[in-house]
N, C-alpha and C positions, 0 to 999 in steps of 0.2 A: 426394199433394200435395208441391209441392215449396219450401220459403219457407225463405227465408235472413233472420235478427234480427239487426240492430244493438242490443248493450248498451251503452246509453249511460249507462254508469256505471263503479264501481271496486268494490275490493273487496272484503266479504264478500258482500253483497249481487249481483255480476257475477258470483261464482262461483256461486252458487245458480240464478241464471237463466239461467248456461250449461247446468248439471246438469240442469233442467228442460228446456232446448231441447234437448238429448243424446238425453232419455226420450224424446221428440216426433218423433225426426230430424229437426229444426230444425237447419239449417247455421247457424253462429254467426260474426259478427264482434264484435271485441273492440277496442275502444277507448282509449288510454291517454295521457297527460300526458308531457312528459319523464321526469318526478318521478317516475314509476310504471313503468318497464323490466321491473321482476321482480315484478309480480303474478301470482301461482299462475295465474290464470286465463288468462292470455296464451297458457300454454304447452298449454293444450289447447284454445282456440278453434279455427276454419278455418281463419280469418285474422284479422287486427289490420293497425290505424291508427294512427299517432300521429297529434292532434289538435291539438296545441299545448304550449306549454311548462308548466313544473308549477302554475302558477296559477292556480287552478280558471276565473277572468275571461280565461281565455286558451286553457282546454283545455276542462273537464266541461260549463262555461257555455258556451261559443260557440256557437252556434247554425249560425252559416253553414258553420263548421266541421264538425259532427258531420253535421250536412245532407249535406253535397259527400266523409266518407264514408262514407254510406249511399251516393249515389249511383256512387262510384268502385269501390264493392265489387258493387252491383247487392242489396242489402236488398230486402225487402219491407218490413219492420217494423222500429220500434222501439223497445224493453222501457228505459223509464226510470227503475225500481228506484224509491228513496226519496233525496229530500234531492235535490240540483242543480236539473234542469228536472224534475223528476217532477213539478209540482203549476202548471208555467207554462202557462197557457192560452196563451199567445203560441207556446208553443215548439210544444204539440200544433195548434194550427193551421196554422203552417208546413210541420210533418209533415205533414196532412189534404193540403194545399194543392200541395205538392211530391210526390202519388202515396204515400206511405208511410203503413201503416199505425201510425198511433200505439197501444200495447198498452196501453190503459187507459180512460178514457170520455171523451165528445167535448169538446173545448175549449170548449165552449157551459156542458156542467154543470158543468168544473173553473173556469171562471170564475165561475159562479154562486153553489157550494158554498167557494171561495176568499173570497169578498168576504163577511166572519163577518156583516153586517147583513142581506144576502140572501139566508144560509144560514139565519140565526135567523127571518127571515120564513118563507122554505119550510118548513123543520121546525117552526114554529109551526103552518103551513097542514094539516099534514099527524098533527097531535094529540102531536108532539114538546113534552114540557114541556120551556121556557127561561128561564132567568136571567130574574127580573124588572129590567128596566133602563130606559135610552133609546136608541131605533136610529134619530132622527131627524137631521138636518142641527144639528150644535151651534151657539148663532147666535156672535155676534162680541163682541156686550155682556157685559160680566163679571158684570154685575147678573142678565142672565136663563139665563145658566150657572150662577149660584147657585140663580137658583129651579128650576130642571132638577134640578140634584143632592139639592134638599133634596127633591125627590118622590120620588127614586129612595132616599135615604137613605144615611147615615152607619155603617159603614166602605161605600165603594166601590170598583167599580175602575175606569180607563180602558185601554181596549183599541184596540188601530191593528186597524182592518177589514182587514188586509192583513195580519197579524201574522201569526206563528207560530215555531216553538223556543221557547218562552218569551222572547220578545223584543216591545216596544211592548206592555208596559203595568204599571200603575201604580196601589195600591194608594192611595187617601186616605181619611183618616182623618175629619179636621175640614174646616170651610169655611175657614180659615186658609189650608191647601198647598192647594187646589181650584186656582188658576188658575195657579202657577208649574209644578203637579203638569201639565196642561191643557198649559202651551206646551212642556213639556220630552219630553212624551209626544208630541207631533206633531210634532217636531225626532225624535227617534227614529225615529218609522215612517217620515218622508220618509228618513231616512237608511239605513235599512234595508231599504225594499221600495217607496219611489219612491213611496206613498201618505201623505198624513198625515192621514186620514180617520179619526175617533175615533167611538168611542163608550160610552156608559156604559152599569154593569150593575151591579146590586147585590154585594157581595164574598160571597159562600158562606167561614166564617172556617175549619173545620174539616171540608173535605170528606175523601170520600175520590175515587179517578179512575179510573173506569170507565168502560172502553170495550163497543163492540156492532162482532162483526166480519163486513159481510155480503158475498156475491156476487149478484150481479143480471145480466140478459141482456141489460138495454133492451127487454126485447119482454112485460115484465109478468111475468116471473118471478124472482124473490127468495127468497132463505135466509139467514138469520144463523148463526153457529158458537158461538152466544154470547156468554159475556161474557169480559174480562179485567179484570184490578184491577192499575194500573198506581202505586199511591197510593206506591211507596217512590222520593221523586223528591230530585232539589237542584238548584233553580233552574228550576223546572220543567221539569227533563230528567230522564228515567226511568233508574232503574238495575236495578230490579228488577219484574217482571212475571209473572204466572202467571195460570191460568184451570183453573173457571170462578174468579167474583168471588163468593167465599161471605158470607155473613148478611145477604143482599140480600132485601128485603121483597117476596115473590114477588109480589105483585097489582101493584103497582107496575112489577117487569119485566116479566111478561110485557103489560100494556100499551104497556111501553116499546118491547119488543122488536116489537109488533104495527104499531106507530107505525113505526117504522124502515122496516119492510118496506115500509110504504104512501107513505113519501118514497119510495125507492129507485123506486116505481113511478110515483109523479108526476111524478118530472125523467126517467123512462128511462134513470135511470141503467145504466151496462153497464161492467163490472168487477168488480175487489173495491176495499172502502173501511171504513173504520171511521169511526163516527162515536161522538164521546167525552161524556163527561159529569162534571159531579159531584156525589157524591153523596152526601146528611146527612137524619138524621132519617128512611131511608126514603123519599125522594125523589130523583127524578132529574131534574136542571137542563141541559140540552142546552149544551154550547162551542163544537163544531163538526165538520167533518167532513172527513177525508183522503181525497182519490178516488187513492190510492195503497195499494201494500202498503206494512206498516208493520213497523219495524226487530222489532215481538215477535210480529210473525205465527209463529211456529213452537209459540206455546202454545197458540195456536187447533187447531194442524193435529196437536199432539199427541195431544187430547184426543176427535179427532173423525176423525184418520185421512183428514183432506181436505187434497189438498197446492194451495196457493192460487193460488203460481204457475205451476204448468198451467194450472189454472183462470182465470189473465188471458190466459195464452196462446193455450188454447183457445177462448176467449170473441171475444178480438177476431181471432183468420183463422177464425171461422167452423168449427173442430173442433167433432163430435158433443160437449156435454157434458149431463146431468142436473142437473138445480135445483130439487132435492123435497127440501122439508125432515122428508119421515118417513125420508128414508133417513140422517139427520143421525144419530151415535148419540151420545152422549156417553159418554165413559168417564175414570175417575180424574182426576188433577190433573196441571197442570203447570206449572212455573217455570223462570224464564231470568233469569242473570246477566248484565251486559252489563260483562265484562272491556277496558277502557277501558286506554289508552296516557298514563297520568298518575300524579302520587304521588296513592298515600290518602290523605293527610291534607292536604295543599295545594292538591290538585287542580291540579298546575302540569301543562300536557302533558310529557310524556316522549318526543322522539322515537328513533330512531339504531337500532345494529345489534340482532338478535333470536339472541345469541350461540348459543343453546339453548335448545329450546323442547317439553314432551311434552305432546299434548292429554290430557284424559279420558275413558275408555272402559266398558264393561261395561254391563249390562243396564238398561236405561231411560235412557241418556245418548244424548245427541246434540251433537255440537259443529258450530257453524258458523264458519267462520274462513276467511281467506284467507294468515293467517300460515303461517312457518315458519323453520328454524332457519337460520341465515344470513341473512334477511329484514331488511331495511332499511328499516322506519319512518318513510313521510317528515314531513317539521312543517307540510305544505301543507292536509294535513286534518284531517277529523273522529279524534278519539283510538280511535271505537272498532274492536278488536284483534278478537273472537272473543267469539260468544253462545253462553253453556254448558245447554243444555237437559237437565231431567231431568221424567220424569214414576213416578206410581205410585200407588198406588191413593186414596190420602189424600194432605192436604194434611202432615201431618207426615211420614209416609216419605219425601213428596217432597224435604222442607226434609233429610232425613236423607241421603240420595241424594244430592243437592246438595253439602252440605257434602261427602260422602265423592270426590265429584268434584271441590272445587275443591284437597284434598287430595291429588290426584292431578296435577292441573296446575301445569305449571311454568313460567314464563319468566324467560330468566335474558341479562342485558344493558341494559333498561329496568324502569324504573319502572310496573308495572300496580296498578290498584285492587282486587285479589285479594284483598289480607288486609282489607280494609273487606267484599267481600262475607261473608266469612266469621265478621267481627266482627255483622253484621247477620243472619245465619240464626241467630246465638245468643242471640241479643238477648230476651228474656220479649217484651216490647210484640210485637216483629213475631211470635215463635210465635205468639202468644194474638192475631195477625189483629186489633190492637186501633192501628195506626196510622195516619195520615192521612197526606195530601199535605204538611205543615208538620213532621211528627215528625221527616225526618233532620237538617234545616236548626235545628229551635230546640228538638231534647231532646237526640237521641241523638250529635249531634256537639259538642255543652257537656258530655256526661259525665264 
């Protein structure tokens, strides 16, 4: 078989999905921005396109653009990675629609599983436990917004049905900020994803955030990789992640995880996808679901020895793959830092030259990056630089591993959040696994 991939994306994540279509003999086109000339991955694709100037609204987003080249290069497919159009039902229908295979599941379930009201309905249907809340039409009167919220209860939160990054929504407290809270949050979502569709949901105060990472065929077979614990967050964006999610109330997951499988088979769904949670008291409260790979897939694929993105690959041009999960094994632990293009302590981005740069190496380390030294960092994207993976057999060698690798790694020119991951793997709370989603934001960064 002979199938040439458009990656329509950038870099750590373009380079990963080249490396997998390499293993495949998948011929690669490679994609890029003004702003992006010298990404690693450019230079061992087939071939490359420029797509537009550095503006993601002008390059990674354009649509007609990445379209015409696919079509100017002769593609069959293309691999969306995470973040841009990975998760746009619009953009995978245009693919469907224009011959090209889109590498992920059909614009039908990323629409459905996108829209967080009709995701929490299906996973409801399907014995997913869900945030107790409201997922009906908010009406207009401020009087029966109030009686809405006093059903659902005090603290809550409001969520944009279209949301995600941690962006559109909105923690209340009292019925006081209920409806300024209410118009400021639907100004938000319009402003951010063109919806301002809300909805409420009780506030979980002290969870932690655990994901379920499954593959499915669309044709009734399903597997999960387990779990991950993604709770070390700020702003709810992840910095730190490992798997499995230890002192998880077993009866609990594995109904959870049984549940999962039985969605995955009710929409047909066909890919890989995470679907997240959180989770307090021994209980799991379903958020939502990514029909994407996701930026800490590589702790799933540590522990389990299953590489995922094959697995979208092979999934969607129809390659032989196997989807039994006795053949799932698990083994030891693992953790990923997500070394970020910003100061620690400000979190100001940092962009500009990468004067000097040396990864970390040696036994149970895995680095993913697209950096390197003379690398120019441009200020048009996402800060993150390079995810440091280590694994081993526990959860503490692993944190020991870790640190002895970020001690190894160097970047010298910008400003990275290095010495913060490092002040965090030593931290008593995060050894002793006793943190939540709220611990870096309101303890350990007041210390």
């Amino acid at each position: 078989m002979s199938k040439k991939i458009l990656i329509a994306n950038r870099g750590e994540i373009a380079l990963r999905a080249l490396r997998a279509c390499k293993e495949l003999d998948l011929k690669t086109v490679a994609i890029y921005s003004t702003g992006d000339k010298e990404l690693k991955h450019l230079r061992l694709a087939d071939e490359t396109v420029c797509v537009g100037p550095a503006s993601p609204l002008e390059s990674y987003l354009n649509i007609p653009s990445i379209l015409s080249a696919a079509e100017l290069t002769g593609a069959d497919a293309i691999y969306p990675g995470y973040g841009f159009l990975a998760e746009d039902a619009d953009f995978a229908e245009r693919c469907e629609a224009s011959g090209f295979i889109f590498i992920g599941p059909s614009s039908n379930v990323i629409r459905q599983m996108g829209d967080k009201i009709t995701a929490k309905g299906l996973a409801e249907e399907s014995n997913i436990p869900i945030v107790p809340g409201y997922k009906g039409e908010i009406p207009e009167s401020d009087e029966e917004v109030k009686k809405i919220a006093a059903n659902v209860g005090y603290p809550m939160m409001i969520k944009a049905s279209a949301g995600g990054g941690g962006r559109g929504m909105r923690v209340v407290h009292t019925e006081s900020e209920l409806i300024s809270s209410l118009q400021l949050t639907k100004q938000e979502a319009k402003n951010a994803f063109g919806n301002d569709t809300v909805y409420f949901e009780k506030f979980i105060q002290n969870p932690r955030h655990i994901e379920v990472q499954i593959v499915a065929d669309g044709k009734g077979n399903a597997i999960h990789l387990g779990t991950r614990d993604c709770s070390m967050q700020r702003r709810h964006q992840k910095i730190i992640e490992e798997a499995p999610a230890l002192d998880i109330n077993q009866a609990s997951l594995e109904k959870t995880l049984k549940a999962c499988l039985m969605l995955c088979k009710n929409i047909q769904y066909s890919g890989v996808g995470t679907l997240e949670f959180l989770y307090e008291d021994g209980e799991f409260y379903f958020i939502e679901m990514n029909t994407r790979i996701q930026v800490e897939h590589p702790v799933s694929e540590m522990i389990t020895g299953f590489d995922l993105v094959k697995a979208q690959l092979k999934l969607a041009l129809n390659m032989k793959i196997t989807l039994d999960q006795e053949e799932i094994m698990f083994r030891g632990h693992a953790m990923e830092c997500r070394i970020n293009a910003e100061d620690p302590d400000t979190f100001t981005p940092s962009p500009g030259i990468i004067n000097k740069m040396h990864p970390p190496g040696g036994f149970g380390v895995r680095f993913d990056a697209h950096i390197y030294s003379g690398y120019l960092v441009p200020p048009h994207y996402d800060s993150l630089l390079a995810k440091i993976i280590t694994t081993a057999n526990t959860r503490k060698s692993c944190i020991k591993r870790m640190l002895s690798a970020l001690d190894e790694f160097f970047v010298d020119g910008i400003s990275t959040n290095h010495s913060l991951h490092q002040k965090l793997l030593k931290d008593k709370t995060f050894c002793k696994n006793e943190h939540n989603i709220n611990y870096l934001e309101e303890s350990f960064l007041k210390k």
